[in-house]
Backbone atoms as SQL, in Angstrom:
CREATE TABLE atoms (id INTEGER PRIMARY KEY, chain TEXT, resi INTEGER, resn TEXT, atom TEXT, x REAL, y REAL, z REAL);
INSERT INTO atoms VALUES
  (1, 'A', 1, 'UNK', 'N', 14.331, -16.982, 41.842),
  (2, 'A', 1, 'UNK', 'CA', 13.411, -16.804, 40.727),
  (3, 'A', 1, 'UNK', 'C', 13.470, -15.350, 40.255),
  (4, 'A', 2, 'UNK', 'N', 13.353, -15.200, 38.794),
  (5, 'A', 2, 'UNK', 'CA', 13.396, -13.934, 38.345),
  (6, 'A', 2, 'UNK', 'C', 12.245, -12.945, 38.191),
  (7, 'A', 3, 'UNK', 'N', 12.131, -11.847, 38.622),
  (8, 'A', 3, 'UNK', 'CA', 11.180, -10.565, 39.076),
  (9, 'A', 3, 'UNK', 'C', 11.216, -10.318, 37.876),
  (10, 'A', 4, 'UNK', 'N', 9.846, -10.775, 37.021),
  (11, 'A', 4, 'UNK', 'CA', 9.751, -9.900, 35.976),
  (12, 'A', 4, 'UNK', 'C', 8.588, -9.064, 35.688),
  (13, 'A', 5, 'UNK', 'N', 8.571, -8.558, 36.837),
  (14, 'A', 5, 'UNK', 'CA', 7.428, -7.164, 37.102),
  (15, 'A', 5, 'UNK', 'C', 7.545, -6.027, 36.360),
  (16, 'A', 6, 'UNK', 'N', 8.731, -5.674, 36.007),
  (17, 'A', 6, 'UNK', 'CA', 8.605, -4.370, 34.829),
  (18, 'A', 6, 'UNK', 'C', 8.659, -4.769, 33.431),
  (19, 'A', 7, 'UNK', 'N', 8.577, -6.051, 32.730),
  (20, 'A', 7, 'UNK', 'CA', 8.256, -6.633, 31.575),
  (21, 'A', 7, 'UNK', 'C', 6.866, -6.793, 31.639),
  (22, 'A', 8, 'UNK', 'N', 6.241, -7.108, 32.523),
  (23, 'A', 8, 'UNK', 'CA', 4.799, -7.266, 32.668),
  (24, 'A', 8, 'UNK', 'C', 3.871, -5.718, 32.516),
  (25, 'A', 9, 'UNK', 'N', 4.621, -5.222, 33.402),
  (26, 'A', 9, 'UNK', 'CA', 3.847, -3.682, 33.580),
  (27, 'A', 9, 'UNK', 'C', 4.552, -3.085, 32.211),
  (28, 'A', 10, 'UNK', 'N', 5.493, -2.840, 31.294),
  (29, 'A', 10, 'UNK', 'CA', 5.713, -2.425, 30.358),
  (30, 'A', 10, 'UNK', 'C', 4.542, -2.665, 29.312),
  (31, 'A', 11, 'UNK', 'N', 4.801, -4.284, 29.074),
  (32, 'A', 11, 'UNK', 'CA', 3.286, -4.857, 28.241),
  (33, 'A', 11, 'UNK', 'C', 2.318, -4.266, 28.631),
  (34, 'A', 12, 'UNK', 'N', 1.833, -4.322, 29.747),
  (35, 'A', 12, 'UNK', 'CA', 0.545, -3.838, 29.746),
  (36, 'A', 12, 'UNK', 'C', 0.146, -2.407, 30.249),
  (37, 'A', 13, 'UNK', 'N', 1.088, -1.335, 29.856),
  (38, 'A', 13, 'UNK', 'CA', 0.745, -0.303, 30.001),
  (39, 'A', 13, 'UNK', 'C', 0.874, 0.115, 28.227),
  (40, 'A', 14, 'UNK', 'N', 1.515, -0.376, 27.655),
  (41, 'A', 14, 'UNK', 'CA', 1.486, -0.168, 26.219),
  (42, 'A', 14, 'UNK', 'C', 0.133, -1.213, 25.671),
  (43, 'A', 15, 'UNK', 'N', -0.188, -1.877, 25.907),
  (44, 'A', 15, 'UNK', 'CA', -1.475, -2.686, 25.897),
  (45, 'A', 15, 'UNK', 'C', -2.298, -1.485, 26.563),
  (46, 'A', 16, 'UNK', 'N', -2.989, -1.077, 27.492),
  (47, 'A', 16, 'UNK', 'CA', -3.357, 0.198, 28.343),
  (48, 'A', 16, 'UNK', 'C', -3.614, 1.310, 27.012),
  (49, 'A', 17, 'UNK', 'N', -2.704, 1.793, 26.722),
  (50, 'A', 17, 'UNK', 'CA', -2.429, 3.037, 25.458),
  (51, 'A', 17, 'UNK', 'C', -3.360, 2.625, 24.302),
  (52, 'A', 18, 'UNK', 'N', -2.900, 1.312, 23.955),
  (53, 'A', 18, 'UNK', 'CA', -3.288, 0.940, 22.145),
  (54, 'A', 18, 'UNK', 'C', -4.706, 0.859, 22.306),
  (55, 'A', 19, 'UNK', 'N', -5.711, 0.303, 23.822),
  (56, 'A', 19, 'UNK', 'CA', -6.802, 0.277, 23.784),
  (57, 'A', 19, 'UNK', 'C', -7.427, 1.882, 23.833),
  (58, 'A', 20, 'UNK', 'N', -6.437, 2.308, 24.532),
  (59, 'A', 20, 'UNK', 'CA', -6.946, 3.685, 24.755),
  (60, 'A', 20, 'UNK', 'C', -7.086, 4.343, 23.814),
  (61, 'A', 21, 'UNK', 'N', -6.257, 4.115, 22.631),
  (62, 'A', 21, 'UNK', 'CA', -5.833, 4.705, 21.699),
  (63, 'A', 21, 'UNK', 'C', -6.873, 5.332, 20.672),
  (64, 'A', 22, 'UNK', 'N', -7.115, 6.643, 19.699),
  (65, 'A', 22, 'UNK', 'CA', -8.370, 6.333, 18.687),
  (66, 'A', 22, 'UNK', 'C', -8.103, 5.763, 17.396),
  (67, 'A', 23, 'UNK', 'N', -8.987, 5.316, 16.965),
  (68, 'A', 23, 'UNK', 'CA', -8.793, 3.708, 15.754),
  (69, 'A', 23, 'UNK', 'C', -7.473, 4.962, 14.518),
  (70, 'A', 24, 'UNK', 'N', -7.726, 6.069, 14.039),
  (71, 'A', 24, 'UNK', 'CA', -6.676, 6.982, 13.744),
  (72, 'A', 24, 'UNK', 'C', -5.398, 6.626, 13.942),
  (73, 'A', 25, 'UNK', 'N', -5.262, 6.615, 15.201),
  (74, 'A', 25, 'UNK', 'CA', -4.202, 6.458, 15.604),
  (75, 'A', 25, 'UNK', 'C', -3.558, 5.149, 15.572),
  (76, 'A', 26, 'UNK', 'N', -4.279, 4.365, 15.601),
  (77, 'A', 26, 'UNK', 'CA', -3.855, 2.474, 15.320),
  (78, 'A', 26, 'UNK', 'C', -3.659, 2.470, 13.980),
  (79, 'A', 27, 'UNK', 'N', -4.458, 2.947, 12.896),
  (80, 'A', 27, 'UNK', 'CA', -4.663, 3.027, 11.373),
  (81, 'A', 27, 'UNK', 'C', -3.358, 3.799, 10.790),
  (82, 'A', 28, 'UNK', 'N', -2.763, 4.478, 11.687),
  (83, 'A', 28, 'UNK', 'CA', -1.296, 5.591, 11.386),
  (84, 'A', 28, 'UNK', 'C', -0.198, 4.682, 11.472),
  (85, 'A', 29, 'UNK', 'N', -0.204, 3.744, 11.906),
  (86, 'A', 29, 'UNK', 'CA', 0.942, 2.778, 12.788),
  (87, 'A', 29, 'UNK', 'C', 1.274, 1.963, 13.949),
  (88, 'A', 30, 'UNK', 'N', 0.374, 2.778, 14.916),
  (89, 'A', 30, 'UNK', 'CA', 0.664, 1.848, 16.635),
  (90, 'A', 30, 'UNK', 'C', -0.075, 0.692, 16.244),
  (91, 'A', 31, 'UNK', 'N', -0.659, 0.345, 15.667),
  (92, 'A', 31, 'UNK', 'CA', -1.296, -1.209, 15.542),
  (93, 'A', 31, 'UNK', 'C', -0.421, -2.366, 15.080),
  (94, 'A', 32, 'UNK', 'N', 0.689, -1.255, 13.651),
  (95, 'A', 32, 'UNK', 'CA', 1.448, -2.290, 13.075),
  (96, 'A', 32, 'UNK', 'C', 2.681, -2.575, 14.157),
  (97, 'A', 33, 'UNK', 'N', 3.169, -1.650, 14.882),
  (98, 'A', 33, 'UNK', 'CA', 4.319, -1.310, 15.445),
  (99, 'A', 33, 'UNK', 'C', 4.089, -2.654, 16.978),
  (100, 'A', 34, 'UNK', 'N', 2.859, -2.519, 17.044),
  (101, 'A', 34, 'UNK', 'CA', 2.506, -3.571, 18.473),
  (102, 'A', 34, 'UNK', 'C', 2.322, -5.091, 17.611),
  (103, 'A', 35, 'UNK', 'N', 1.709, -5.190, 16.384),
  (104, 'A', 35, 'UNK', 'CA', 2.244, -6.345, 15.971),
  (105, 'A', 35, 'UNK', 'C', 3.514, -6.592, 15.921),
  (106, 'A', 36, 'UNK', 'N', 4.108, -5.441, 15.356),
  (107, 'A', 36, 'UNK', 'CA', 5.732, -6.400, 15.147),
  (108, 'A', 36, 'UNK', 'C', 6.306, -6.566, 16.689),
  (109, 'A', 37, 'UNK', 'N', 5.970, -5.749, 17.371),
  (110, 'A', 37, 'UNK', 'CA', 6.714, -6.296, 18.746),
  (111, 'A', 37, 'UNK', 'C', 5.889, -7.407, 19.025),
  (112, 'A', 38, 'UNK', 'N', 4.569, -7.626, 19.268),
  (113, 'A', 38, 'UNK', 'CA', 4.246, -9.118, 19.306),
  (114, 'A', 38, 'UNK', 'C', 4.957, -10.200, 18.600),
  (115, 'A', 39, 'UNK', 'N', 5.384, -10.099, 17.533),
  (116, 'A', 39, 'UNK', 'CA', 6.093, -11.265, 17.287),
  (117, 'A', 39, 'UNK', 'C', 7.109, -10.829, 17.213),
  (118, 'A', 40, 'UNK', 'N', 7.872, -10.015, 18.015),
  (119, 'A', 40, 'UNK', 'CA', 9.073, -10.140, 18.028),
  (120, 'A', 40, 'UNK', 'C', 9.470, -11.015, 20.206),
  (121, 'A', 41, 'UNK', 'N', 8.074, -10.429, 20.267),
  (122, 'A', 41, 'UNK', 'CA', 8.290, -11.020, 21.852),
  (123, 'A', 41, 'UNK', 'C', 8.241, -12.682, 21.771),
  (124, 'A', 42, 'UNK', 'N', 6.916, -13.111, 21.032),
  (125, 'A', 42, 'UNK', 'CA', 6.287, -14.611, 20.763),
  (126, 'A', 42, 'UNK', 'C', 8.089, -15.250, 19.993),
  (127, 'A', 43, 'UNK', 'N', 8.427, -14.806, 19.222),
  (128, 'A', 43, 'UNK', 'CA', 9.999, -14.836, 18.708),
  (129, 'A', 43, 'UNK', 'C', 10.827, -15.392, 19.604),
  (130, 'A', 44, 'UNK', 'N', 11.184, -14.321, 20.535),
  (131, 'A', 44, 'UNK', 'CA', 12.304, -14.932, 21.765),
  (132, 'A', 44, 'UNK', 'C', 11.731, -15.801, 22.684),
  (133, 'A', 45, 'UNK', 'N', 10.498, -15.678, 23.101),
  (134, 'A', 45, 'UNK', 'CA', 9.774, -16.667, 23.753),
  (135, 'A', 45, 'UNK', 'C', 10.183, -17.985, 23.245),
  (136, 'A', 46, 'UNK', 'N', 9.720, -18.241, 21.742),
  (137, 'A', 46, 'UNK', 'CA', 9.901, -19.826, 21.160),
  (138, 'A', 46, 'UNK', 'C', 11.278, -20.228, 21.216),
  (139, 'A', 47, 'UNK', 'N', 12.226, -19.176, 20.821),
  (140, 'A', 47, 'UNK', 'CA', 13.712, -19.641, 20.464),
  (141, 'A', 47, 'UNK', 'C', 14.242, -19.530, 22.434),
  (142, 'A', 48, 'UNK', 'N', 13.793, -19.020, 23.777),
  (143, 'A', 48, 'UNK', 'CA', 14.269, -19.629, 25.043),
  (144, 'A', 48, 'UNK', 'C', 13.696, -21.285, 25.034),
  (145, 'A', 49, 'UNK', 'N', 12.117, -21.421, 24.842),
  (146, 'A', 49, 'UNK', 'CA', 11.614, -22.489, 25.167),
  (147, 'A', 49, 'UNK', 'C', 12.240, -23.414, 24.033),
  (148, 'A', 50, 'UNK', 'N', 12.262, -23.620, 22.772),
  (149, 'A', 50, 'UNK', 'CA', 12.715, -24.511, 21.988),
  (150, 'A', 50, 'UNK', 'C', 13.765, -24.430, 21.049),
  (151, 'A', 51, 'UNK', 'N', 15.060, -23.836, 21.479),
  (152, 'A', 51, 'UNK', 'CA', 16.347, -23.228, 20.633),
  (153, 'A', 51, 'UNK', 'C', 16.523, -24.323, 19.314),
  (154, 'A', 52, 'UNK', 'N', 16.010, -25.179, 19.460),
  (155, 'A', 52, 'UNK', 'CA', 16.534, -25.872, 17.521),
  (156, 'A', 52, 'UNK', 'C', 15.189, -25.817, 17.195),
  (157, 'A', 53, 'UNK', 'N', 14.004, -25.651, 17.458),
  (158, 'A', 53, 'UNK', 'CA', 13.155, -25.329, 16.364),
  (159, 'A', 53, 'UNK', 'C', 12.444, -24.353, 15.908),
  (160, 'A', 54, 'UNK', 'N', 12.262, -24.050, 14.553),
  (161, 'A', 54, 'UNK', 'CA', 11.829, -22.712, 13.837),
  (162, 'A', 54, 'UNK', 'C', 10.750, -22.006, 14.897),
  (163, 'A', 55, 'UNK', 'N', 10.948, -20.673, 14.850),
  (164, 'A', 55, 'UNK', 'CA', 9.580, -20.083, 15.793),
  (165, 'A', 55, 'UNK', 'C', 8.574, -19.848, 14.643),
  (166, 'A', 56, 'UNK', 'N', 7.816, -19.436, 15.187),
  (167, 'A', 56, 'UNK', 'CA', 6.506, -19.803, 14.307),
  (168, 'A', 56, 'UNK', 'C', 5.785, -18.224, 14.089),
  (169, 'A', 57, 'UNK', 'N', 5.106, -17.345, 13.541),
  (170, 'A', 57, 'UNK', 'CA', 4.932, -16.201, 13.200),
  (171, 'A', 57, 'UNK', 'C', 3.720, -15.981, 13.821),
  (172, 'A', 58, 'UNK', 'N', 3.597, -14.946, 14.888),
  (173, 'A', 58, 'UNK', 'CA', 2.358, -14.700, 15.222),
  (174, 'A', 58, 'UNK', 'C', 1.526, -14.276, 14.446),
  (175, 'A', 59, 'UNK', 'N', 0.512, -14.668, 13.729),
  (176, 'A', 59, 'UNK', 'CA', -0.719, -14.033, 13.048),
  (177, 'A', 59, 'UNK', 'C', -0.726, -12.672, 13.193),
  (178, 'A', 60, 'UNK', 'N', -1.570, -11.937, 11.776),
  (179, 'A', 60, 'UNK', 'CA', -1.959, -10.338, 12.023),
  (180, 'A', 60, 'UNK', 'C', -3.717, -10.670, 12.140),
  (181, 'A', 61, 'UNK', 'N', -4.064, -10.697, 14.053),
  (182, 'A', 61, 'UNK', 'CA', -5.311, -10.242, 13.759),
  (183, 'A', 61, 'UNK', 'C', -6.483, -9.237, 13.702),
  (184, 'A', 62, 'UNK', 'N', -5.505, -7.935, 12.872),
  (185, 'A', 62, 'UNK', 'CA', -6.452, -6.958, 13.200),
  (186, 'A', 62, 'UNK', 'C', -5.630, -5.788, 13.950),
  (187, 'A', 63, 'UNK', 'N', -5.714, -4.727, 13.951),
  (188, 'A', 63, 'UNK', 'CA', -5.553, -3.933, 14.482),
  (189, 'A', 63, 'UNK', 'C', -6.124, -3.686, 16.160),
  (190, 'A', 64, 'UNK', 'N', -7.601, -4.009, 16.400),
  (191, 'A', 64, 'UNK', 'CA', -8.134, -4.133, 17.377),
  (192, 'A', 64, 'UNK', 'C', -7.811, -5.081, 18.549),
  (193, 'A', 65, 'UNK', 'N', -7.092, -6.036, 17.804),
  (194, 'A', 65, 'UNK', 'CA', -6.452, -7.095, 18.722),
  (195, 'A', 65, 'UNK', 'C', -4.892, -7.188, 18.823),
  (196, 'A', 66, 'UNK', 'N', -3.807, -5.939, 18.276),
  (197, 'A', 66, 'UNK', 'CA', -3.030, -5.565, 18.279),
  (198, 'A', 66, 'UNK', 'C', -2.560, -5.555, 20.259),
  (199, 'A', 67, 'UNK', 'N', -3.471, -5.132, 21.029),
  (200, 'A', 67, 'UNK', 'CA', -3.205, -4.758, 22.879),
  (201, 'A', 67, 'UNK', 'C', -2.917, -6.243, 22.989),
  (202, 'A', 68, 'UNK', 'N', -4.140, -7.509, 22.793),
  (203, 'A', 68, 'UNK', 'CA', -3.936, -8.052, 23.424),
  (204, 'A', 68, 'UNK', 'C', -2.734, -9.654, 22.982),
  (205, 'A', 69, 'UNK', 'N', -2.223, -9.075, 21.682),
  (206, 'A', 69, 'UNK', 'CA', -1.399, -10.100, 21.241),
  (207, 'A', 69, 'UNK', 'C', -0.072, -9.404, 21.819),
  (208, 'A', 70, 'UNK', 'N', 0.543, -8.247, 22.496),
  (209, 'A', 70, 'UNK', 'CA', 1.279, -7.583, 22.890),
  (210, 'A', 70, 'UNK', 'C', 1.285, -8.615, 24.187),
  (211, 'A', 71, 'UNK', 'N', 0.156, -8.486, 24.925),
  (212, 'A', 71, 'UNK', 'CA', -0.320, -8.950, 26.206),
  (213, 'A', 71, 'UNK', 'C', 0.276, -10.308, 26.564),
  (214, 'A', 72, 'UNK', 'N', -0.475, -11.133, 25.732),
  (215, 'A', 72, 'UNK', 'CA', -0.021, -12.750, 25.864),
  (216, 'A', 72, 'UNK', 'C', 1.855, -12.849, 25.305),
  (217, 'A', 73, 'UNK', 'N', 1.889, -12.469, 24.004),
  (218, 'A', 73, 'UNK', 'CA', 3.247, -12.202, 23.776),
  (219, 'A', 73, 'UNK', 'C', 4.206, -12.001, 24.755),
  (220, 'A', 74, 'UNK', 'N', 3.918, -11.161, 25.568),
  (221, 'A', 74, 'UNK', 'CA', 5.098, -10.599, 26.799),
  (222, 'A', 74, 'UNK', 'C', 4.606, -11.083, 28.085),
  (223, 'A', 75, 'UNK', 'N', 3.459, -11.553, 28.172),
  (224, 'A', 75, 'UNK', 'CA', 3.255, -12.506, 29.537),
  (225, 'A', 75, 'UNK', 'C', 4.186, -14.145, 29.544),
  (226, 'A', 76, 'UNK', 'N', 3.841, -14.062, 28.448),
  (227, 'A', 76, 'UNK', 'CA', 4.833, -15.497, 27.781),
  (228, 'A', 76, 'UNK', 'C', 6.162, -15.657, 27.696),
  (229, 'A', 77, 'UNK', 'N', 6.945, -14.699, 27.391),
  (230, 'A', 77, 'UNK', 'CA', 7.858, -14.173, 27.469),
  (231, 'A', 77, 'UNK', 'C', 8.967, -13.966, 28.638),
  (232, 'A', 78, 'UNK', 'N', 8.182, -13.555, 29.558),
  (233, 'A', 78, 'UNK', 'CA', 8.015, -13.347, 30.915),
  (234, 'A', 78, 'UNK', 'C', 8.030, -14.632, 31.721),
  (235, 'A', 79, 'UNK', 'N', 7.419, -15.349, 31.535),
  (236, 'A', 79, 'UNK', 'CA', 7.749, -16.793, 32.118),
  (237, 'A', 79, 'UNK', 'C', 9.029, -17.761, 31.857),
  (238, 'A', 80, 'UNK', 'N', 9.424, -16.999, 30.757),
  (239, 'A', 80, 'UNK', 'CA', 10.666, -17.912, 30.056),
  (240, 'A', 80, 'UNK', 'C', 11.818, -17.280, 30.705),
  (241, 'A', 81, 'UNK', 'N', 12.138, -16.110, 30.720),
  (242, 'A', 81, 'UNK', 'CA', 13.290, -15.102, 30.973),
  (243, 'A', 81, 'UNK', 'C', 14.216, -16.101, 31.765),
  (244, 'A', 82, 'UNK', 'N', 15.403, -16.062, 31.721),
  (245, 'A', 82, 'UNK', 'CA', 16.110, -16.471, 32.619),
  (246, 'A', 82, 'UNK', 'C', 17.259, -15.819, 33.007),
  (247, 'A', 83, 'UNK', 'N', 17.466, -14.319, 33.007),
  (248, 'A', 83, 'UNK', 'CA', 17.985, -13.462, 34.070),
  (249, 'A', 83, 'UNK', 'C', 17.867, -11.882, 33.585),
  (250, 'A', 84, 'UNK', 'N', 18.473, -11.200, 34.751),
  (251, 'A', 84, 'UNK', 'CA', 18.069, -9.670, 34.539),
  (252, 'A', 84, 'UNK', 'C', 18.749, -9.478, 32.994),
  (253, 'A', 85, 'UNK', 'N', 19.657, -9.729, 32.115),
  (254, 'A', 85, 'UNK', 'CA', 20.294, -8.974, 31.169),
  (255, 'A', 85, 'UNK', 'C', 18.963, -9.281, 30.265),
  (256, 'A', 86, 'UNK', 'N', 18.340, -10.580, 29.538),
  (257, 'A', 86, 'UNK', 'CA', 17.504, -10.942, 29.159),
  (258, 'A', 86, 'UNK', 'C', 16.105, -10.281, 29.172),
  (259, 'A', 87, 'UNK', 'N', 16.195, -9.497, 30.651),
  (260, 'A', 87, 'UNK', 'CA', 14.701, -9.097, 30.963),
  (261, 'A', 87, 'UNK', 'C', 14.544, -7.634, 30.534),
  (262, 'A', 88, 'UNK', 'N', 15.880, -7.066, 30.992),
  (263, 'A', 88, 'UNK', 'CA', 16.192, -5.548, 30.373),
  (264, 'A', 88, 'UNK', 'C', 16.411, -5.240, 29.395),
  (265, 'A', 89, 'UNK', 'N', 16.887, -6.179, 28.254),
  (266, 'A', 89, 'UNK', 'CA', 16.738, -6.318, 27.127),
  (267, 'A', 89, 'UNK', 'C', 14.543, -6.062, 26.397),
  (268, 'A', 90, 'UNK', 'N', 14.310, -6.862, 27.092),
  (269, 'A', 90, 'UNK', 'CA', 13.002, -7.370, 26.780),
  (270, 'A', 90, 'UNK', 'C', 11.831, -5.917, 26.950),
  (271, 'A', 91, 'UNK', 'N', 12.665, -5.001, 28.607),
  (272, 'A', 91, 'UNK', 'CA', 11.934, -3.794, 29.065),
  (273, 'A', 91, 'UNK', 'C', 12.174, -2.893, 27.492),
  (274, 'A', 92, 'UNK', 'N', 13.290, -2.879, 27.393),
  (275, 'A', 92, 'UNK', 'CA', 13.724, -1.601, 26.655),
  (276, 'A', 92, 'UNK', 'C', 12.966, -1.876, 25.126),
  (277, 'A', 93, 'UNK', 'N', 13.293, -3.269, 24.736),
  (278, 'A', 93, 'UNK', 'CA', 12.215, -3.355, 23.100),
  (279, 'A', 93, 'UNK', 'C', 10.699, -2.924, 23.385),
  (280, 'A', 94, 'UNK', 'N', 9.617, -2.996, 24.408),
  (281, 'A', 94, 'UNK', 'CA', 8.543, -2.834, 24.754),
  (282, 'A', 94, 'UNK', 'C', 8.611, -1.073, 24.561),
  (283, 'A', 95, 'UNK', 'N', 9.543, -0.787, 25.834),
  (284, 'A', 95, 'UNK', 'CA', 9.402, 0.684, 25.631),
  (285, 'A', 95, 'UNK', 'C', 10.058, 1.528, 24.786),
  (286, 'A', 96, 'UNK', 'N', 10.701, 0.919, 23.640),
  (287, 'A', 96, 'UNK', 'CA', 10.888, 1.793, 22.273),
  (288, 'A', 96, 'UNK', 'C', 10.032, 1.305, 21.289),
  (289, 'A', 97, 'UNK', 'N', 9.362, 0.180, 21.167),
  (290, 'A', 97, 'UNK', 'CA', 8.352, -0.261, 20.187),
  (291, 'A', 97, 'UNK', 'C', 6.756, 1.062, 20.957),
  (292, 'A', 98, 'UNK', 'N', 6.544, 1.295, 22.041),
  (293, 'A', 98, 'UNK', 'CA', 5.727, 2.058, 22.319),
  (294, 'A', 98, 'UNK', 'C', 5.904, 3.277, 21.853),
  (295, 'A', 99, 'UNK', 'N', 7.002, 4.071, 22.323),
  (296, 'A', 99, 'UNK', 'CA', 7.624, 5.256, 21.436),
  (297, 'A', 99, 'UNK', 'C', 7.593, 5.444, 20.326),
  (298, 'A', 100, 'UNK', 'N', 8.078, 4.313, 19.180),
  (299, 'A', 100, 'UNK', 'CA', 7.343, 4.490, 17.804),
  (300, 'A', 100, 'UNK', 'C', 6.163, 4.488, 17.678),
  (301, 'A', 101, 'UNK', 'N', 5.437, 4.162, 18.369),
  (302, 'A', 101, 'UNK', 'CA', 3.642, 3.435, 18.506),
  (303, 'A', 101, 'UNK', 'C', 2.959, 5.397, 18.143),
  (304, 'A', 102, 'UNK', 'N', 3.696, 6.268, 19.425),
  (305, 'A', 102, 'UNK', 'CA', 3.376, 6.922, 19.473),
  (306, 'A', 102, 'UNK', 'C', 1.753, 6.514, 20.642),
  (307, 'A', 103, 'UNK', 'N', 2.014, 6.131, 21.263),
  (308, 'A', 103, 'UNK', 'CA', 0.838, 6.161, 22.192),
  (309, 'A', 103, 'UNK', 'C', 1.455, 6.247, 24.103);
């Protein structure tokens, strides 16, 4: 079974930040930047679990709920993985979507 403990702790230390974050700073960009990685995670999630059908667009709800659609996004994500190239792939979008976040 695949260890996907640093996809988890990635999510949720950038989840960690955006709450931490001040609303400024979400209103500058890290809010939009954690949506688009939310659906870019909810994205590969749908196309491992269901490769012929359309993925479906995660909602924008809010800036404030920007941490925890990151959260479920890459917990989800995380269950699907099916090996290290996939997962390191998955570390590195988290921790350059944070880097733009700026948080």
């Amino acid at each position: 079974m695949l260890d996907t403990t640093p996809l988890t702790r990635a999510v949720d230390h950038f989840a960690d930040r955006l709450r931490a974050a001040p609303q400024s700073r979400l209103q500058r960009g890290a809010a939009a930047e954690a949506l688009g990685l939310a659906r870019e995670l909810a994205r590969r999630a749908q196309l491992l679990e269901e490769p012929s059908a359309e993925p479906r667009e995660m909602p924008d709800a809010g800036m404030f709920a920007a941490a925890d659609q990151i959260t479920v996004a890459g917990h989800d994500l995380a269950l699907v993985l099916r090996d290290e190239e996939e997962l390191a792939e998955a570390v590195a979008i988290v921790e350059e979507a944070q880097k733009r976040a700026g948080v």
